[in-house]
N, C-alpha and C positions, 0 to 999 in steps of 0.2 A: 373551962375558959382560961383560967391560968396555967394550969398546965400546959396548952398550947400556944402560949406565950410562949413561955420559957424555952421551949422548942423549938424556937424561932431564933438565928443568927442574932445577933446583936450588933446595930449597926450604928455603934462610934465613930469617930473622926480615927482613935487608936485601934478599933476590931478593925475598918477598913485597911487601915494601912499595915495588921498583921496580917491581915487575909491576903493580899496584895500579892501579883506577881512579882520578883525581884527587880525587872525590869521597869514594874511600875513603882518599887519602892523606888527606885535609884531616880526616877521624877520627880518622885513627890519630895524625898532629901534635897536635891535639887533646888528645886524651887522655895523648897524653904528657905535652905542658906541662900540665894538672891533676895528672897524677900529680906531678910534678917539683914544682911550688906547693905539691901537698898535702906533701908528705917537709916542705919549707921550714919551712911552718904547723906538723906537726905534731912537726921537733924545736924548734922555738924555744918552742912550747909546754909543752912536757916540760921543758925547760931552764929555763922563768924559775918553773913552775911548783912546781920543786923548790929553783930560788932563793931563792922567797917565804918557802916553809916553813920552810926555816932561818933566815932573818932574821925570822919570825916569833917564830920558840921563840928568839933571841935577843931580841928586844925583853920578849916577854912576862917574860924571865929579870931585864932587868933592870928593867922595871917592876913585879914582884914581889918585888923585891932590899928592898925599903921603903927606899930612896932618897927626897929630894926629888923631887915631880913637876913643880917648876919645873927644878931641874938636868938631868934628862932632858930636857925638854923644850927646854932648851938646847942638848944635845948633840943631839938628832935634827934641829933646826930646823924652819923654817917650811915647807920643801918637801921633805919625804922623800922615799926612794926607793922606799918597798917600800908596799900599802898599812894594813896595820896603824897604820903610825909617821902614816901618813896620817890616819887615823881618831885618834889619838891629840892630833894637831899641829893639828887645827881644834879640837878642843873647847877642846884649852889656851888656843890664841890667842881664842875667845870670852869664854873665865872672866878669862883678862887685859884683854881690853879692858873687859868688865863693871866687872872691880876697878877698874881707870883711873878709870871714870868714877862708879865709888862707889854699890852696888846699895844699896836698905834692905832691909828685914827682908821687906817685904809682897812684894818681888819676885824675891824667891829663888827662887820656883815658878817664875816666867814667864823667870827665867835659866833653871834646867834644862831646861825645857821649851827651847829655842832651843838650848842645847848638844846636847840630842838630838836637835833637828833638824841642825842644824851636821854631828853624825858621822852621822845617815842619811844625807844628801847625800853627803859625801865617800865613803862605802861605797858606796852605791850607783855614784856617778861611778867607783871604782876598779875593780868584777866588771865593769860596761859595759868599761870598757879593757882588763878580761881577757877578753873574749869576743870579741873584735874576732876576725876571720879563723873563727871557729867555724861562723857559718852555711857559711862556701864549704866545709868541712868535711864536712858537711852536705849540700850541694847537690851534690856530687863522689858522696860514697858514694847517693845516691838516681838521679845523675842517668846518670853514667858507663857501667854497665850499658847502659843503655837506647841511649846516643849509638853507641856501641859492636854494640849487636846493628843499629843502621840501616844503621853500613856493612856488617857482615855481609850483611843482605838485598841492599842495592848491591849487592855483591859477586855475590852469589849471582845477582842477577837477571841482570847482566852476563855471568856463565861459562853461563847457560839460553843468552844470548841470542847468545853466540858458537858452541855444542853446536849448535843451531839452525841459525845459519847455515853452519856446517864440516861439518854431519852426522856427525861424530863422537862418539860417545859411550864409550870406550875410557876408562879408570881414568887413564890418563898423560894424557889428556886433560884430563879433567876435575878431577883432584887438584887440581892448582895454584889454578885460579880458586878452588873451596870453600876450600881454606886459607887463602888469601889475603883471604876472605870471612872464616872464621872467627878467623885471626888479628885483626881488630877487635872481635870478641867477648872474646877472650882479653886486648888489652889495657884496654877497660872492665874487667873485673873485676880486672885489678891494681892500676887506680887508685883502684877504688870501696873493696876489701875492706880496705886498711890507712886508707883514709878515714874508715870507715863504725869501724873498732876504735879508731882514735884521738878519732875524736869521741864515740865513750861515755866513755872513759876518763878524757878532757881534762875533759867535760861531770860527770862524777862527782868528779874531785876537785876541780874549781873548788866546785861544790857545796859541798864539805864545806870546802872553804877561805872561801867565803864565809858559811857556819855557824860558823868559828870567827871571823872577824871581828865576825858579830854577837853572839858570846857575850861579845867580850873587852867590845864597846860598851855590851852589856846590864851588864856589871862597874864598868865605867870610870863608867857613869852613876849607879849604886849610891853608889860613892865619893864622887862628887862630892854626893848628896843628904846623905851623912851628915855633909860638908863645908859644908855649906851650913846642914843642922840644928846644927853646933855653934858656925857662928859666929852663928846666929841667935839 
């Protein structure tokens, strides 16, 4: 009994993938380095994403504080970190150079109208740089599967094609090649499934973080009209 063990391939995760056709290692590499990329992508994503949020609800805390919004705008500067302070830091710096140059009355409209473009751009330029990495996200949980069941068939058509020529068709035979077939299916779906759940999730609250950006904007711009109608 033990010695018929022994005599039996050994079927690790590392014997499969020595035993492996080349064609099915270059899959299974593959698919690892996506999986590995995707972990990268999706904690740095997680991380800055719950970064944002708290530096959001502190900005919002103290631009609700009814402080100065030139003193603030002092302490955040002209290059934030985060994008709210961002969206914030271009209007100011528009409504200061305006002042600079000393608006009249008739062009107060055509100032806000420019401040809201000011923080559409910078909002919009800041979700783009939180989407970055998101499509391969994307392209990992759609694609990996699929890359994955190829080597499988490889695989599979290789162990026909050795059955074939050995004339053996005996289970200790044949196990190994189909595992080792199958093992490329199995890691497609490790690297698709936590791809395929972080990219909703990333994709969902970016969303709602970029709704509260545009709520603060749609606020900030309110401010500035009522600002504008009373020095008028």
């Amino acid at each position: 009994m033990m010695g018929g063990d022994a005599s039996q391939p050994e079927l690790t995760m590392l014997s499969l993938f020595l035993r492996a056709d080349w064609v099915v290692k270059s899959v299974m590499v593959l698919l690892v380095l996506m999986s590995i990329w995707s972990w990268a992508v999706i904690f740095d994503k997680l991380t800055r994403m719950r970064k944002l949020q708290r530096l959001a609800g502190r900005f919002e805390d103290a631009f609700w504080s009814g402080g100065s919004l030139d003193d603030l705008y002092n302490r955040v500067g002209q290059y934030p970190a985060d994008p709210m302070s961002s969206v914030f830091s271009s209007a100011m710096r528009e409504w200061q150079r305006s002042a600079a140059r000393g608006y009249a009355r008739e062009s107060a409209a055509g100032l806000q109208q420019r401040i809201e473009r000011v923080m559409q751009v910078t909002l919009a330029r800041e979700v783009e740089r939180l989407e970055k990495w998101l499509p391969f996200l994307a392209s990992v949980g759609s694609s990996a599967p699929f890359i994955g069941l190829f080597g499988t068939v490889w695989g599979i058509m290789n162990s026909f094609t050795a059955i074939a020529a050995t004339k053996q068709t005996s289970l200790a035979v044949v196990a190994p090649g189909i595992a080792e077939a199958l093992f490329a299916t199995a890691l497609g779906l490790v690297a698709a499934i936590p791809a395929t759940v972080a990219y909703n999730k990333i994709s969902n609250d970016l969303s709602r973080y970029a709704g509260r950006l545009e709520a603060f904007a749609g606020e900030f711009s309110a401010i500035i009209s009522r600002q504008l109608d009373e020095e008028g």
